[in-house]
VEXDREN-2710 file (C-alpha; in Angstrom, 1 decimal):
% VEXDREN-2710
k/r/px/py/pz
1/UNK/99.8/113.1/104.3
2/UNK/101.1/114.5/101.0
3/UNK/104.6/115.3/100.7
4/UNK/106.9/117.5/98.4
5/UNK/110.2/116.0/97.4
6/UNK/112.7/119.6/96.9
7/UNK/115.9/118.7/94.9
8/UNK/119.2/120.5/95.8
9/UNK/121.9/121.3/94.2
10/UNK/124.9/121.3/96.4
11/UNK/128.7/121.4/96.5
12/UNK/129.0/120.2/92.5
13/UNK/126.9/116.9/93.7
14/UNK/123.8/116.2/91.2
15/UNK/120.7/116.4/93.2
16/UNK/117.9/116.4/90.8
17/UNK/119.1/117.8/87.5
18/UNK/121.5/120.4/88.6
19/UNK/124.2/119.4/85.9
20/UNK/122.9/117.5/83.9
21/UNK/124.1/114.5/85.0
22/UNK/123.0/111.5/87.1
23/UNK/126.2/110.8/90.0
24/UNK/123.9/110.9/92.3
25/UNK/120.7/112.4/93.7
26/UNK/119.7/113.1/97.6
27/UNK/116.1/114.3/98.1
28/UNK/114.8/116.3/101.1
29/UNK/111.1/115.9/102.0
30/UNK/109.1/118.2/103.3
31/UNK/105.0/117.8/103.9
32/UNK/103.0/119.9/101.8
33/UNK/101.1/121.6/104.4
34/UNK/104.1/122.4/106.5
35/UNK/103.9/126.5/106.3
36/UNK/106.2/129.1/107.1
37/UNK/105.2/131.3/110.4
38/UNK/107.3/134.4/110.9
39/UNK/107.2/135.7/114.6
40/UNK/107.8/138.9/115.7
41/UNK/108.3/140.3/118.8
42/UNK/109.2/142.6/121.7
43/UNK/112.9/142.0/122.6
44/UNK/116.3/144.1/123.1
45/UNK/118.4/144.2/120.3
46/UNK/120.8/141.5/121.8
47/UNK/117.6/138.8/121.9
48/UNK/116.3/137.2/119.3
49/UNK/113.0/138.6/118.3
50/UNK/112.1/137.3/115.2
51/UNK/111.5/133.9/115.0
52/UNK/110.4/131.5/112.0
53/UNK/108.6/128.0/112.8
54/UNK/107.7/125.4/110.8
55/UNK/103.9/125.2/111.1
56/UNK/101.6/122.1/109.6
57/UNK/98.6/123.7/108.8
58/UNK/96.8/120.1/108.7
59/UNK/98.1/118.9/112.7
60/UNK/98.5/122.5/114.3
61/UNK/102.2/121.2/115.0
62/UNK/104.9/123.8/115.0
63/UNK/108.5/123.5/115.3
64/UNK/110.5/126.5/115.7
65/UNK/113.7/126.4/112.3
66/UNK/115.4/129.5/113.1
67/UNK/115.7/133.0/115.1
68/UNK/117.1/136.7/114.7
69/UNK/118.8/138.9/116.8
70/UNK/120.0/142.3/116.2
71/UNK/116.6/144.3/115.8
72/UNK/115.2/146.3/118.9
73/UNK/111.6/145.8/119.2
74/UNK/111.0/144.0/115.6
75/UNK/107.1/144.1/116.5
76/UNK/105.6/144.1/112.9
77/UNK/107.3/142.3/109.8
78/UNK/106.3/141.3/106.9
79/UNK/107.1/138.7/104.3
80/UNK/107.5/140.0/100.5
81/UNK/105.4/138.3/97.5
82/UNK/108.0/135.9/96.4
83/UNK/108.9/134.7/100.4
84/UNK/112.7/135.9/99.3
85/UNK/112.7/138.9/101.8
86/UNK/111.3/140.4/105.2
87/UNK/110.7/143.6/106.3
88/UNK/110.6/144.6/109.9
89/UNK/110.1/147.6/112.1
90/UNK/112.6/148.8/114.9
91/UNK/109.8/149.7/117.2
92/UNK/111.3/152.4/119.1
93/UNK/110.9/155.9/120.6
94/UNK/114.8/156.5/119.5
95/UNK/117.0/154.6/117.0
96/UNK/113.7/153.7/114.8
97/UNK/114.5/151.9/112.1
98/UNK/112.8/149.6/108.5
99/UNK/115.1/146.5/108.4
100/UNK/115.3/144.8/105.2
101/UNK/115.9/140.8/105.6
102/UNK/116.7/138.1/103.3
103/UNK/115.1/134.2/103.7
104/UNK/115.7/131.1/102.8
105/UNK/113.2/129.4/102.2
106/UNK/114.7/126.0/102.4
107/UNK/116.5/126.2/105.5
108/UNK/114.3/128.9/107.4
109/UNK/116.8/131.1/108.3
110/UNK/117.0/135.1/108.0
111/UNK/120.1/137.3/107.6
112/UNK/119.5/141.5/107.7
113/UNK/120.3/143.3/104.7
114/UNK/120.2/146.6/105.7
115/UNK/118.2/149.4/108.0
116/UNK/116.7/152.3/107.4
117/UNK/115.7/155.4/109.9
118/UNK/112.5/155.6/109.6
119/UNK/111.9/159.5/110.4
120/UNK/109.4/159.1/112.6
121/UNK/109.4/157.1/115.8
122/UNK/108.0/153.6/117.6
123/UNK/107.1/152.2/114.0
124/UNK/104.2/150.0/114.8
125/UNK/103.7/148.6/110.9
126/UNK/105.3/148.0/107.8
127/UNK/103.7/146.4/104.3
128/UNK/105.4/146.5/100.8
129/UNK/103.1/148.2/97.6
130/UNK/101.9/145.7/94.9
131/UNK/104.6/146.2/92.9
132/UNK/106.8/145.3/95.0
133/UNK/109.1/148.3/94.4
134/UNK/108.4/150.4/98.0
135/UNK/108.0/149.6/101.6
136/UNK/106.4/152.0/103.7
137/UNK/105.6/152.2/107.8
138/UNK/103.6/153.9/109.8
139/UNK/105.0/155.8/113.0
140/UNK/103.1/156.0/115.6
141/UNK/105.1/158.4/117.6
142/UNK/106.0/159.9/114.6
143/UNK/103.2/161.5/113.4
144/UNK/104.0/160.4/110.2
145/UNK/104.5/157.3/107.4
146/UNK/107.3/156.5/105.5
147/UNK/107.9/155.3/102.0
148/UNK/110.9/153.4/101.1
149/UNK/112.5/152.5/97.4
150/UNK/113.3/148.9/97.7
151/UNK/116.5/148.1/95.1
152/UNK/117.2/145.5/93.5
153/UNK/118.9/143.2/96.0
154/UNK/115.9/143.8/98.3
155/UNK/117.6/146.2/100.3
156/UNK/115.6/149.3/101.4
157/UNK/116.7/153.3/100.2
158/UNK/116.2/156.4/102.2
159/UNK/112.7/157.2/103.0
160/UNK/110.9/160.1/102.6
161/UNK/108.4/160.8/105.3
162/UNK/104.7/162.1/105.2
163/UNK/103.5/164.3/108.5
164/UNK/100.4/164.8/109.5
165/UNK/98.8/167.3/111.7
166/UNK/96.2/167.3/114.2
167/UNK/94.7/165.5/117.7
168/UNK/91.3/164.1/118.5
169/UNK/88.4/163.8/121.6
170/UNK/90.2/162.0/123.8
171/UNK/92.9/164.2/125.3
172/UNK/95.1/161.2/127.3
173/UNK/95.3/159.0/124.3
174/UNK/94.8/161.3/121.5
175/UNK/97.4/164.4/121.3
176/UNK/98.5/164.1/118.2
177/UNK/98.3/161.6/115.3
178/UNK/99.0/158.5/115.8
179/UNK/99.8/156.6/112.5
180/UNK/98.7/152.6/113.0
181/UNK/98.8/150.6/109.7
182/UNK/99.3/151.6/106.0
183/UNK/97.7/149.4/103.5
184/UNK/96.9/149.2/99.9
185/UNK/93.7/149.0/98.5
186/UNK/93.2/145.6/96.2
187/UNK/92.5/147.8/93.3
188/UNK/96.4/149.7/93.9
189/UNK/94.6/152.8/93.6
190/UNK/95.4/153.9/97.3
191/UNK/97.1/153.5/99.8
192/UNK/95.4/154.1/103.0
193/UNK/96.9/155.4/106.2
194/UNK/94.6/154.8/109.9
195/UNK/95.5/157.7/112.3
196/UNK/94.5/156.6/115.6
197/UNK/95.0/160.3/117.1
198/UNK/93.0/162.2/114.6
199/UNK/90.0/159.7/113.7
200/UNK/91.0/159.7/110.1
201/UNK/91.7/157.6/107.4
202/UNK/94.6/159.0/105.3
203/UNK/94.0/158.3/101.6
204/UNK/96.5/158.5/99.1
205/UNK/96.4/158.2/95.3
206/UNK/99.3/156.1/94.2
207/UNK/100.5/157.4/90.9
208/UNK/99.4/155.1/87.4
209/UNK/103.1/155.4/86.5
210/UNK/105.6/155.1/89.5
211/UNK/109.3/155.8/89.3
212/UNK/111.9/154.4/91.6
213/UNK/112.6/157.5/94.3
214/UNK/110.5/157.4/97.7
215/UNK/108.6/160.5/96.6
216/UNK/107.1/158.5/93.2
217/UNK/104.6/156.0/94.8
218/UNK/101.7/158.4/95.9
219/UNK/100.5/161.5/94.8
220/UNK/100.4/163.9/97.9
221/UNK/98.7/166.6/96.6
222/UNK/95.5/164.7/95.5
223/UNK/95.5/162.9/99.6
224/UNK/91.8/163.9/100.8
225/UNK/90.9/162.6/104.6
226/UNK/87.9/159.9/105.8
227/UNK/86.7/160.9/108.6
228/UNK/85.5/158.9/111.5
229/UNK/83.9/159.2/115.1
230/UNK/85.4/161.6/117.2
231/UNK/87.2/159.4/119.9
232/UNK/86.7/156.0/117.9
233/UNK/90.8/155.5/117.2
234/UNK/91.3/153.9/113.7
235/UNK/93.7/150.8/114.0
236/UNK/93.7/147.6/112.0
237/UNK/91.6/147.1/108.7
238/UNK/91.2/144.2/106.0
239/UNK/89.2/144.0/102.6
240/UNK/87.2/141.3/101.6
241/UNK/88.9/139.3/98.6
242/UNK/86.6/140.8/96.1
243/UNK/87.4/144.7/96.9
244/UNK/84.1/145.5/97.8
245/UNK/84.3/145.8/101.3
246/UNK/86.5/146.9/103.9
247/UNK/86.7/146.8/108.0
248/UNK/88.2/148.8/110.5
249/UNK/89.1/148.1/113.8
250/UNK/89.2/151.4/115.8
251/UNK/91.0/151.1/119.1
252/UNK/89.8/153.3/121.5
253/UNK/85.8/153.1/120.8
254/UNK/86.3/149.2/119.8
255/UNK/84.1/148.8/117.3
256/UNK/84.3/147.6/113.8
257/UNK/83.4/149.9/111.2
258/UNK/82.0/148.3/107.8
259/UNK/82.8/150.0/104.5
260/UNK/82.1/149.5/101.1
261/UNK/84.5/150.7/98.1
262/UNK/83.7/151.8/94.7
263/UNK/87.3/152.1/93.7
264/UNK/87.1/156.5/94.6
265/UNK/86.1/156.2/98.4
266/UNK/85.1/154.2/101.1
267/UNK/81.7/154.5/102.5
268/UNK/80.3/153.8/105.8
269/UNK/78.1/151.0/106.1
270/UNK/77.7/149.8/109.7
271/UNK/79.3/150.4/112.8
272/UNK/79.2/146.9/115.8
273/UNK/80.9/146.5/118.4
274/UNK/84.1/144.1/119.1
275/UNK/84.9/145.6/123.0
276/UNK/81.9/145.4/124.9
277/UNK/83.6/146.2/128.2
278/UNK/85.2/149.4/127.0
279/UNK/88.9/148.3/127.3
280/UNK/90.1/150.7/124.9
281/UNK/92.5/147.4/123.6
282/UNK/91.2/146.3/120.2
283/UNK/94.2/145.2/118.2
284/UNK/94.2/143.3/115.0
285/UNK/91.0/141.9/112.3
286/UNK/90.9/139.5/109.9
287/UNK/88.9/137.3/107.5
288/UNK/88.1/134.1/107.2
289/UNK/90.1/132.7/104.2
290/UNK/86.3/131.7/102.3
291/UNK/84.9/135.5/103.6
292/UNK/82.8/133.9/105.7
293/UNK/83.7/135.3/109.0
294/UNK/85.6/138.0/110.4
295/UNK/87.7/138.4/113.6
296/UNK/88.2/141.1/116.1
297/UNK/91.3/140.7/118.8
298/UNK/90.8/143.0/122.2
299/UNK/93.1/143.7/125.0
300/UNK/93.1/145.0/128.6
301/UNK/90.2/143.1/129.6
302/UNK/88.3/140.1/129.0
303/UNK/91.3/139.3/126.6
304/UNK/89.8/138.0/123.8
305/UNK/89.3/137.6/120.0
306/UNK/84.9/138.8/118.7
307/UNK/83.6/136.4/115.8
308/UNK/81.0/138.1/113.8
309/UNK/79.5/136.5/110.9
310/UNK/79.3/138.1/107.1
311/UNK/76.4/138.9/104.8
312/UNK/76.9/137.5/101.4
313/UNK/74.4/139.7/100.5
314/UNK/75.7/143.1/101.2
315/UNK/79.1/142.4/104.1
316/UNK/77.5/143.4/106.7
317/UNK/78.3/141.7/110.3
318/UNK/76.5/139.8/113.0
319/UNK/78.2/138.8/116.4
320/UNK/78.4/135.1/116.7
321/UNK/80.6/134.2/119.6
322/UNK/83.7/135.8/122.0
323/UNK/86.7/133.2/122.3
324/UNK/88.9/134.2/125.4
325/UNK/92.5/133.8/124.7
326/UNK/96.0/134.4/126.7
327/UNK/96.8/137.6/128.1
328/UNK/97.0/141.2/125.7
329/UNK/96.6/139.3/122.3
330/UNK/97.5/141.1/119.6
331/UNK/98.3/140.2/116.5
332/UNK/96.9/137.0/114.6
333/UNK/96.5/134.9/111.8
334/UNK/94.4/132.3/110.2
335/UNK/96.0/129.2/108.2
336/UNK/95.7/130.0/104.4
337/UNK/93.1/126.6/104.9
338/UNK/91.4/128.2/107.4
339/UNK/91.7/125.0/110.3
340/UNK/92.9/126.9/112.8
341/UNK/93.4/130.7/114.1
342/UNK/97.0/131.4/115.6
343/UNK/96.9/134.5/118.4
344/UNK/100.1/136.1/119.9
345/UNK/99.4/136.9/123.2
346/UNK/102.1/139.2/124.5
347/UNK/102.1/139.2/128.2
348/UNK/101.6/135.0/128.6
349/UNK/104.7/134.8/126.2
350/UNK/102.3/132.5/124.1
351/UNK/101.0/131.6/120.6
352/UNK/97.5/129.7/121.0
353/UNK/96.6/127.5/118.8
354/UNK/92.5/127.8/118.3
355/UNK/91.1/125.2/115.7
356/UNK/88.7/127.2/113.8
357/UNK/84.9/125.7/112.8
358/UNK/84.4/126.6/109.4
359/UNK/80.6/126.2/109.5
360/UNK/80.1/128.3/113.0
361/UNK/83.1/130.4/113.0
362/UNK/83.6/129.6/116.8
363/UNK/86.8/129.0/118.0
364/UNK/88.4/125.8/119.9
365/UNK/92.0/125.7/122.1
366/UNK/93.8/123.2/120.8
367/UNK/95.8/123.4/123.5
368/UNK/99.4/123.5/121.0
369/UNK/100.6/126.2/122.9
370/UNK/103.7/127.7/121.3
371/UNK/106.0/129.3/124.0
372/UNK/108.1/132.4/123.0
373/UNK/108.8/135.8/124.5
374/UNK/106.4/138.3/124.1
375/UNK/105.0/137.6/120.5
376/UNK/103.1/140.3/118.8
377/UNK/102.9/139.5/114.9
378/UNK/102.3/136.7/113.4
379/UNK/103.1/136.2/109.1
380/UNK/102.8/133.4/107.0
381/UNK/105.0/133.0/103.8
382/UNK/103.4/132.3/100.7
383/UNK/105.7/130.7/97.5
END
């Protein structure tokens, strides 16, 4: 097993070459393929509902390094580029909230920075542009996103919110919008915003030169609609590592809906299904780190996670296999090697460990169970 000696510089003590000097040197080691894994969850604001582990994406071994308390509902978080700083939603009908968090890296622990309101309520995601100089979420309750300065310290400014207007076919679950995910595409030319209530895809210019006020990132008056199946319920969505593809996981309809970009629009390419017993659950969707496969999670019945194969040729899918999994999985994530697929399955208060056949694509239970209360996100970070 390789290993990473990290030198530390602490209490005026030379460790490494911290003065100068050579008193004495101490040497931590950590294994190279030991990971990161931030955990977030459904919890009060008393419990502690994000979680960091130690995760070796060789062995599949985690060990839980540290826990939060403090956020209500932190059910979506995400890491920034440099691994210095979190971002988590307050997932809530009242009280909603962006929380800004600082890591450290080298002892795993988090400590908040400062929250936002969010405008809009029961924030449901949250990602950080390119640039790293804005957060934004999207409020499913709400009817609305929110974009957020982020200063210099990492802490997050008052947002300015984007409504929407609208509801869609199905009258119990679609009343109004229902923002699900905001997400850049790899190009920075948009940002994209899936509205489960109205079957559209939100797409916003983001400006060539941005300032540093919430209403500088996107350019509102240019935002022109996708539109999708009446009923279908846009959640999730990835994009190959090239840009030249996208998929969408919608909801309600469970399907996933292949797209190709040409850097102005996405166009529709396919349409498969992930929920053949019409749950009306899908969740989350991911690649394969080598593009190979993709991954569909369902919930409400058959729990499960839909393995489809990809096209080289043009990204098009084929279904290859159904792995069951623990009770209403959610999120997930694959190891940056791509051994195994890591599922958060909500109502078992589980994280499954699935080693992941690179060849096939099928999934295997390792049987490394991670136990923890309701998980629902799962983020690795990446220095």
């Amino acid at each position: 097993m390789k290993q990473i000696l990290m030198s530390l510089c602490v209490g005026g003590i030379l460790m490494g070459a911290c003065t100068g000097k050579s008193e004495q040197k101490t040497s931590v080691t950590y294994e190279a393929d030991t990971l990161l894994m931030l955990v977030g969850s459904y919890a009060k604001a008393d419990q502690e509902g994000v979680k960091v582990y130690r995760f070796n994406q060789e062995t599949g071994d985690a060990v839980q390094a540290s826990a939060l308390s403090g956020i209500e509902n932190p059910s979506y978080l995400i890491p920034d580029q440099d691994g210095t700083h979190v971002y988590a939603v307050g997932e809530t009908e009242k009280g909603f909230t962006a929380n800004a968090l600082a890591l450290d890296t080298l002892t795993a622990s988090l400590s908040l920075v400062n929250s936002q309101s969010t405008g809009g309520a029961s924030p449901c995601y949250i990602t950080v542009s390119p640039d790293g100089k804005f957060v934004l979420t999207a409020n499913y309750m709400g009817a609305n996103i929110t974009v957020f300065p982020r200063l210099a310290n990492g802490s997050l400014g008052e947002g300015h919110a984007i409504a929407f207007q609208g509801k869609g076919a199905d009258k119990e679950r679609q009343d109004q919008p229902h923002l699900h995910c905001v997400y850049f595409t790899p190009d920075g030319k948009f940002l994209l915003a899936n509205d489960l209530g109205t079957d559209r895809i939100h797409a916003f210019p983001v400006k060539q030169v941005s300032g540093t006020q919430a209403t500088d990132l996107l350019d509102e008056a240019a935002a022109f609609d996708i539109e999708l199946a009446p009923g279908s319920g846009p959640r999730h969505a990835c994009f190959d590592k090239q840009g030249k593809h996208a998929y969408l996981l919608t909801e309600l309809s469970g399907e996933v809906v292949a797209f190709s970009y040409d850097g102005k629009t996405l166009t529709q390419q396919q349409v498969i299904k992930a929920d053949t017993v019409g749950a009306k659950g899908s969740a989350d969707i991911h690649l394969s780190p080598d593009g190979k496969f993709l991954y569909a999670s369902n919930r409400l019945k058959a729990d499960g996670v839909a393995i489809f194969k990809v096209s080289p040729a043009d990204g098009t899918l084929t279904k290859v296999g159904y792995q069951l999994t623990g009770i209403h999985p959610r999120n997930f994530t694959i190891t940056p090697n791509g051994k195994y697929l890591l599922v958060a399955c909500r109502d078992t208060n589980e994280i499954q460990v699935f080693a992941r056949d690179a060849e096939t694509g099928l999934l295997q239970d390792t049987g490394k169970t991670i136990h923890t209360d309701k998980p629902v996100c799962l983020q690795w970070v990446m220095k």
